[in-house]
N, C-alpha and C positions, 0 to 999 in steps of 0.2 A: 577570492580563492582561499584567503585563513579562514573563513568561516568552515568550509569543509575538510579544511587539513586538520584542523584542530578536533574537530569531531575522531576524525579517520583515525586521529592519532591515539586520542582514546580509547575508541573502540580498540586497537590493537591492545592495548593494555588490558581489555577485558578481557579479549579474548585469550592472554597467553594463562591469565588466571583460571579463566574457566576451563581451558585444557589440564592446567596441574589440579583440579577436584572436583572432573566432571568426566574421566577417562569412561566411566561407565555408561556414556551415552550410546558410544555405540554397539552396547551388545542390550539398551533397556527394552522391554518386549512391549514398551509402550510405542515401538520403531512399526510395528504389526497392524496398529490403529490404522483405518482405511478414514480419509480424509474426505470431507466432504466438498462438494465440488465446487471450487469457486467459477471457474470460467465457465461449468455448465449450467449454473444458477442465472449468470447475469447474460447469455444468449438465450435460456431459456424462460427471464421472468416473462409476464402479463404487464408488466408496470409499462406506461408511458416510457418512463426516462430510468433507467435502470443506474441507483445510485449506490456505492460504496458508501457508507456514513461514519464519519471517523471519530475515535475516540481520541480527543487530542488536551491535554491540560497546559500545557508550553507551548510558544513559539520562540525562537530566537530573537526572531527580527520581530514579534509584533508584544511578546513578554507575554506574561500572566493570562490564560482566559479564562482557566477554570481550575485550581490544583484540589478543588473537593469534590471530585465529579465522584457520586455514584454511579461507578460503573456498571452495575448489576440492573442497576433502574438505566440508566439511558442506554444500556444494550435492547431492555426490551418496548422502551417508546423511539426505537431506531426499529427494531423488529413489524411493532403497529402499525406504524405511520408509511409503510411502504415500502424501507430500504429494502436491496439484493442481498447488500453483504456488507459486512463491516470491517471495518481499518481500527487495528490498535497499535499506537504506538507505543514500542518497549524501550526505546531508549532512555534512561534514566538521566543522565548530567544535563545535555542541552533539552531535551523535551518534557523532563520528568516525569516518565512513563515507567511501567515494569511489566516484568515478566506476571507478576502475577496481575496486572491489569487483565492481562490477555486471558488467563484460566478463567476469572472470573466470569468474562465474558462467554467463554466456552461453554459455562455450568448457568447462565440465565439466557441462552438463544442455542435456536436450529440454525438460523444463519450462517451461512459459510465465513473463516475469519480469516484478514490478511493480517500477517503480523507484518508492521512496518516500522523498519529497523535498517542499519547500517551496513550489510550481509557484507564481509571482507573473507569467508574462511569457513572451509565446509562443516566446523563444528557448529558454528550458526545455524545449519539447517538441520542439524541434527535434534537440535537442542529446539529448533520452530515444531517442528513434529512433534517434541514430546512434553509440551507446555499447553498442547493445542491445535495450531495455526493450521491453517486449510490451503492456505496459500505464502509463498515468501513473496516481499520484494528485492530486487538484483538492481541496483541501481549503475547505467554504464557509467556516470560522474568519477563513482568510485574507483572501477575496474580497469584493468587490459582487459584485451581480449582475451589471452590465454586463462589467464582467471576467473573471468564470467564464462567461460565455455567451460571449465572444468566445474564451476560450481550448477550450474544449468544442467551439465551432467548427473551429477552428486542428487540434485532437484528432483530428477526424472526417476532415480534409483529408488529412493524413495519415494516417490507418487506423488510428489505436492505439486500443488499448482505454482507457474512465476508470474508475475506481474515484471517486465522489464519497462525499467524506468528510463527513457531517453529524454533530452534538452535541444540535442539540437542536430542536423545531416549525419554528420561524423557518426553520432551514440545510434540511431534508428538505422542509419547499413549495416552496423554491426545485428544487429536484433534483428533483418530482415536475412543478412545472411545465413543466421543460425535458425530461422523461419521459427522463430518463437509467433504464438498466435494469440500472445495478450501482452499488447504494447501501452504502457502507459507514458504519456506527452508531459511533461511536466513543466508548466506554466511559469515554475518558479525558479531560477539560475538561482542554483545551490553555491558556485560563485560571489556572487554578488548578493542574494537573494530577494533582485528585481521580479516584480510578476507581471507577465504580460500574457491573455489568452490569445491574443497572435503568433504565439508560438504554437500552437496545438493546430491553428488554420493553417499555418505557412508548412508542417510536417506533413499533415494529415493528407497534402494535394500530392506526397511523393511514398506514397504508400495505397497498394491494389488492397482495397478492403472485403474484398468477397471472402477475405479466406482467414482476415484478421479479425479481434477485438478492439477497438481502441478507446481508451479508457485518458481522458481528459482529468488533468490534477492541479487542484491549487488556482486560486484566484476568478473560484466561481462561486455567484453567492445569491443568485436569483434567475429565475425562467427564462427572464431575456436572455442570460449569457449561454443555458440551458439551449434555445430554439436555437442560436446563434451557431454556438458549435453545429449542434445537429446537422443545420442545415450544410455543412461542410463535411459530414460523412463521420464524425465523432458517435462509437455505439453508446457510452457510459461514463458517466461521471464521479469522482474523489472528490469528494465535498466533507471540510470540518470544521474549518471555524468560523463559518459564517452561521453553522448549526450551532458549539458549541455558545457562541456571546447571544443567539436569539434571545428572544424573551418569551417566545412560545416554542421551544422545538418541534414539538411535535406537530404543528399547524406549520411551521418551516417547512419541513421536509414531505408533508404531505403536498404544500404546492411545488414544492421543487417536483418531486415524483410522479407528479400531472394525475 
């Protein structure tokens, strides 16, 4: 549990900053940009296995995996090799990520982009729209409900796509109630951050997928674990750091993407 309050609590301190000299987000006419579509890219690629491919230089729990990533180059041998869509992480302190990771990526690919981040506060999404991002993540870990249904709102208003992130019953009836239709299962207890893809099987069997996306995160790092979901009704996969430590990326994710 302090591994995420600690985060939570930072993030809040960004966020009061970014509010005192950034009021002009919400009248920038960069608010106007029509977004590219992330949930209708990954229902409607051609790929085998439809995979988000993440731009990730930190881990908490695993440390260091890459803090010289050319962003600009592994956005577009993440483009080649098959990905849907790509995941950049902008959190700075625990992931050391940034906001301009994400532009960058914006100005070397067509791919649709998640920005994945810590979203507590609708200046967040205001500020994901005009950096870029094609899609937020909403994580329930972090939220109430009243919170995530007002920021899902805020979401909608502006056109972005959400990825809602649930762990476990409790976070997924919330997302089923609000009939969000891109649920991401998250492997990894933000808690703790144990990883187990038995969390993504054990959800996946209490959710009608006719009408969902569901998008598998964290603690997949080859085809086996790839067929494995599948075969339990998993449409797509969050995959980063088994991408970013390869020694061939691009021959990675081409077998991950079949």
């Amino acid at each position: 549990m302090q591994h995420l309050e600690n985060i939570i609590q930072n993030k809040l301190l960004e966020i009061n900053i970014l509010k005192k000299s950034q009021k002009s987000y919400y009248e920038s006419e960069l608010l106007n940009n029509k977004c590219s579509g992330f949930l209708s890219a990954l229902r409607n690629t051609k790929n085998n296995n439809p995979i988000v491919a993440e731009i990730k230089r930190y881990s908490p729990s695993k440390g260091e995996l890459d803090l010289s990533i050319d962003v600009a180059n592994l956005a577009k041998i993440y483009e080649d090799s098959g990905a849907t869509c790509i995941s950049v992480l902008t959190d700075k302190k625990f992931f050391k990520g940034s906001n301009d990771d994400l532009k960058i990526v914006k100005k070397s690919t067509s791919l649709p982009i998640l920005r994945k981040d810590f979203i507590v506060d609708e200046i967040q999404i205001y500020e994901s729209k005009i950096i870029g991002a094609d899609c937020i993540l909403l994580i329930l870990s972090c939220l109430k409900e009243s919170e995530f249904l007002r920021l899902l709102e805020v979401s909608k208003r502006l056109e972005i796509d959400v990825l809602v992130e649930v762990h476990d019953k409790r976070e997924l009836d919330i997302a089923l109630r609000a009939n969000c239709d891109l649920i991401g299962i998250n492997n990894r207890n933000l808690k703790t951050f144990e990883v187990s893809t038995q969390t993504s099987i054990d959800l996946i069997e209490q959710i009608d997928v006719t009408d969902k996306f569901i998008i598998s995160e964290s603690g997949i790092s080859n085809v086996d674990d790839i067929n494995k979901l599948k075969g339990h009704g998993i449409n797509g996969f969050l995959i980063g750091e088994s991408l970013i430590i390869s020694t061939d990326i691009s021959s990675h994710l081409r077998n991950l993407v079949g």
